[in-house]
N, C-alpha and C positions, 0 to 999 in steps of 0.2 A: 504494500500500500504506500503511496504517495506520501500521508501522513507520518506512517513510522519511517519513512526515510529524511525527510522535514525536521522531524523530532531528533534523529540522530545526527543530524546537519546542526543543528539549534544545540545540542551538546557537546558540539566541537569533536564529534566522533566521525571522520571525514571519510574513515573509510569503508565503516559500514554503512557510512548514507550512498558511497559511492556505490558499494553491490546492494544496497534494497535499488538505488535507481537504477544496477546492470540486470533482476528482476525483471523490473517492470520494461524496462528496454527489450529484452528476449523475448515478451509476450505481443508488444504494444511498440514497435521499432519506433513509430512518430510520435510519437506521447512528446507533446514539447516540453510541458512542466519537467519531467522525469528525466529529459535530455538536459536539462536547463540547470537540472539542479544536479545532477551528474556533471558538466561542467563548471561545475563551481565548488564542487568538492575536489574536484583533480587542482582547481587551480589551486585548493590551500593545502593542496598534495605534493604542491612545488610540480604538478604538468601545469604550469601556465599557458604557456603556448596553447597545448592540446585542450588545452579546459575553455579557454578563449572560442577559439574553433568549434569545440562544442554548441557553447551559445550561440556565439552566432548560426547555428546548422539550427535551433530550435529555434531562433527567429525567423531564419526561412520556410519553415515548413508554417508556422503563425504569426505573422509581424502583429497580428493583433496581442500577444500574448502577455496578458501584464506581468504574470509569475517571471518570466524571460526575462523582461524589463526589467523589472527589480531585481534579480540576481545579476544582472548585467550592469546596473547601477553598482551596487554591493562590489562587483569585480574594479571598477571605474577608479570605485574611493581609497577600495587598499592600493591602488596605482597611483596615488595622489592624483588624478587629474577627475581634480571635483567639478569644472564646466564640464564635461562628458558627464559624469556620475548623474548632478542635475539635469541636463539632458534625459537620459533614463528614466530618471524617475516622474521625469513629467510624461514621458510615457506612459511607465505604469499607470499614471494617475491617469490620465489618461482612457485608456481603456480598463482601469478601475476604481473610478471616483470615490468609491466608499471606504475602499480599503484603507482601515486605520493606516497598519503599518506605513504603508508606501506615506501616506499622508504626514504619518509622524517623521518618518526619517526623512522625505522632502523638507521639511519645514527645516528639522536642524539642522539640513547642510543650506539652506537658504539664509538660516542668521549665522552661520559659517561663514559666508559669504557679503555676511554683512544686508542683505537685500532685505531689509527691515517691513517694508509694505506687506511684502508676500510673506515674509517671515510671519509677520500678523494676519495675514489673509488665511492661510494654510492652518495655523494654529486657531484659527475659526474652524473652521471644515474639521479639523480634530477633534475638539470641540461638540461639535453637529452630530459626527460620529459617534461618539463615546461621553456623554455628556455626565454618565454617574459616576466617572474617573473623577478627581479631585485634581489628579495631577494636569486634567487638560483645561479644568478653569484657572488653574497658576500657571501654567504654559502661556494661555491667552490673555491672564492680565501681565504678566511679564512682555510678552510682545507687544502690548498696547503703551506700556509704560517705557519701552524702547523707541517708541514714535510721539513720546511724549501726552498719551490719551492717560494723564494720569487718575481724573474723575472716575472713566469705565475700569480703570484698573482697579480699582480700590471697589467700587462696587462688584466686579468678578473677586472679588477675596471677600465679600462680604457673602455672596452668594453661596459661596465653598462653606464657609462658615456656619451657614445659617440651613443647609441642606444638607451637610454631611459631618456635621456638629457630635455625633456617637463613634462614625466611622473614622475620624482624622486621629493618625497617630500624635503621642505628644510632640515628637521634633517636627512634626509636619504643622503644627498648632504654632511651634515656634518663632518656624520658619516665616507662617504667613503676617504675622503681629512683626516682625523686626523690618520685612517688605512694606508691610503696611504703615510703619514707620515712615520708614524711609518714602515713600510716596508723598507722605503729607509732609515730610521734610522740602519737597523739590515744588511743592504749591504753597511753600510758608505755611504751612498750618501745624504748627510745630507746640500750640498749647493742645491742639488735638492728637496731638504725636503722642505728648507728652500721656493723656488720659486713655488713649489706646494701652500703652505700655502697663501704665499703672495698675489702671482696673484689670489687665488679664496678667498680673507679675506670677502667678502659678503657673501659667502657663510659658512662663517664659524659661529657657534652661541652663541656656548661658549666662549667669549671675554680672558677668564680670563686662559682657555687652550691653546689658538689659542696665548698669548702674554708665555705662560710658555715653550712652544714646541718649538719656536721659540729662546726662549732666550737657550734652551740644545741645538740645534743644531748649536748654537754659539760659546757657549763653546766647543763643540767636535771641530770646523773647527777654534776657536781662533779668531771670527771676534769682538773683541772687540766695534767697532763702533757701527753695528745694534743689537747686545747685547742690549749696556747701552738704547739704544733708547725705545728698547723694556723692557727693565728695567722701567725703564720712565713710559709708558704706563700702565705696569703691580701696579706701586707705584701710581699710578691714579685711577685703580679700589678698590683695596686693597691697603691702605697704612701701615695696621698694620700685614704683612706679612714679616715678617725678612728674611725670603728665598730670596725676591728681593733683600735687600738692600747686602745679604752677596753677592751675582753675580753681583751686582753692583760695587762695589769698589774690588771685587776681577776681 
């Protein structure tokens, strides 16, 4: 089956994926998936050449074929030449618009590449796809907050929040409250920073971030009192940190 060869490709076990896919070849000579993904096993078998060759032989017998694509992207990227890889992958997507994967790994070689619009375009469509993921509404407020959409950002981390509030691990709770910080740091809204942090301080893990974030958002808004406090606090975990005491007395 297709699948257990998939599975054993997806375990770095290259070369039992390569005989489930010389299997399915002996029954099924055109199968492109099988040809597709047999060339992609030899290639991390060091036959590159031969593995190359393969793919391409399952793209001509389906040039529709998105499984091809995507292993032929996947071939592109360990080559370093990520314009061809992208190429690929818009393929895939292409003739398979839903398919998370292809969608997810386009997207990260798109903010690889810097391409910030479609980086956020793609991570919508991720998104669309998978929407009870937690990790693709931080995905897409991340890309939103790379184009500057800092309002929808912060409302997709509100949304994660507020729908998957039982299911978010604690570093994953961490992580969203220190992003969410720092969002309303870059729209000055830095006494709301401040009340983000505070009211969720349980949930925050890294003690020693959670008192330094705190004490810059002091300084930006000049609240000298919950500063020094938080000075304080910070000269209690670290007290051989000169950073505190300079924000301390200044």
């Amino acid at each position: 089956k297709f699948s257990e060869a998939l599975k054993h490709f997806d375990n770095k076990e290259y070369k039992e994926a390569k005989k489930a896919c010389d299997k399915i070849l002996s029954k099924f000579p055109t199968d492109e998936e099988a040809l597709a993904l047999q060339g992609l096993s030899l290639y991390y078998l060091n036959e590159k050449e031969q593995g190359k060759k393969i793919i391409n032989q399952a793209l001509k017998i389906n040039i529709k074929s998105p499984i091809a694509w995507h292993f032929y992207s996947i071939l592109h990227k360990e080559e370093g030449n990520i314009p061809q890889a992208l190429k690929c992958y818009l393929q895939a997507h292409k003739h398979d618009p839903t398919n998370y994967n292809v969608i997810r790994d386009l997207s990260y070689l798109q903010l690889y590449l810097r391409q910030l619009v479609s980086f956020a375009e793609y991570s919508k469509k991720a998104l669309d796809s998978k929407p009870h993921l937690p990790l693709t509404w931080v995905t897409y407020a991340f890309a939103n907050s790379l184009i500057g959409e800092y309002e929808l950002a912060i409302k997709l981390l509100d949304s994660v929040q507020k729908f998957n509030q039982g299911g978010l691990k604690k570093n994953e709770k961490h992580e969203m409250l220190i992003f969410k910080s720092m969002l309303l740091s870059k729209m000055n809204k830095h006494e709301e920073a401040i009340n983000v942090l505070t009211e969720n301080k349980n949930d925050i893990i890294d003690k020693t971030l959670f008192n330094e974030t705190i004490i810059k958002h002091c300084i930006k808004t000049k609240n000298k009192k919950l500063g020094i406090e938080y000075c304080l606090n910070a000269m209690n975990i670290n007290p051989e940190n000169i950073n505190y005491y300079i924000w301390y007395f200044n």
